[in-house]
Steps between C-alpha positions, in 0.01 A plus 500: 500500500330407194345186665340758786381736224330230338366280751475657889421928374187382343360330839645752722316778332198308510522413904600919566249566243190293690657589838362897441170377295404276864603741719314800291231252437437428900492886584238552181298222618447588914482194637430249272889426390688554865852499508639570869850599366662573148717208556227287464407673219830434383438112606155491331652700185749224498324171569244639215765532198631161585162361527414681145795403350520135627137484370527662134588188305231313667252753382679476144427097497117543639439787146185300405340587874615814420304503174187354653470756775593871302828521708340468832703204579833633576328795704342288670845237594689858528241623749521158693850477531455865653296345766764253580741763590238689710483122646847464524591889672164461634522729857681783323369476160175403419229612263148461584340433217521357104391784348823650663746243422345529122541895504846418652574273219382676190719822585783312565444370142418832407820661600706210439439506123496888470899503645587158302660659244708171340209373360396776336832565325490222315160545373585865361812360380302258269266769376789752427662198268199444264 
């Protein structure tokens, strides 16, 4: 139990977490993020967190492109892998353009790090000690 606590809650939040935020997001945006069904919201939710969290340590190593460009960089590999699962779900999920897959990406951010409360823990933790 302890093992699932620790290691699947954490993504399984995330995926339920981004599955609302796309399927909110396409309803907000009318027409430019389509989703024919909440199951492919569900799909696209899915495919996204993997995707983001496959991708994280990569974007850890690259911290000097990150430097160079302000931050833009991971936005901008965040906001492509986006486009690869519009590519990959493409007839029943598909946004029509980058502006939406980076709107799409920086509230997924957005409410992923507002309802991430580990991290945050720790950090108070630390303050409270000293």
């Amino acid at each position: 139990m302890h093992i699932f606590k620790t290691l699947y809650w954490p993504i399984i939040k995330k995926v339920i977490l981004n599955t609302f935020i796309v399927i909110a997001f396409s309803g907000l945006t009318k027409g430019s993020l389509r989703v024919d069904h909440p199951v492919y919201g569900f799909l696209g939710a899915l495919l996204i967190t993997i995707l983001f969290v496959l991708i994280r340590p990569l974007l850890l190593i690259s911290i000097m492109i990150t430097i160079f460009s302000f931050g833009l960089f991971p936005l901008l590999v965040r906001t492509l892998l986006v486009y690869l699962v519009s590519f990959i779900l493409s007839p029943h999920f598909e946004i029509m353009s980058f502006w939406t897959a980076f709107g799409l990406v920086i509230i997924i951010m957005l409410f992923n790090f507002i309802l991430n409360t580990n991290d945050r823990k720790i950090i108070i933790r630390t303050f409270k000690n000293k």
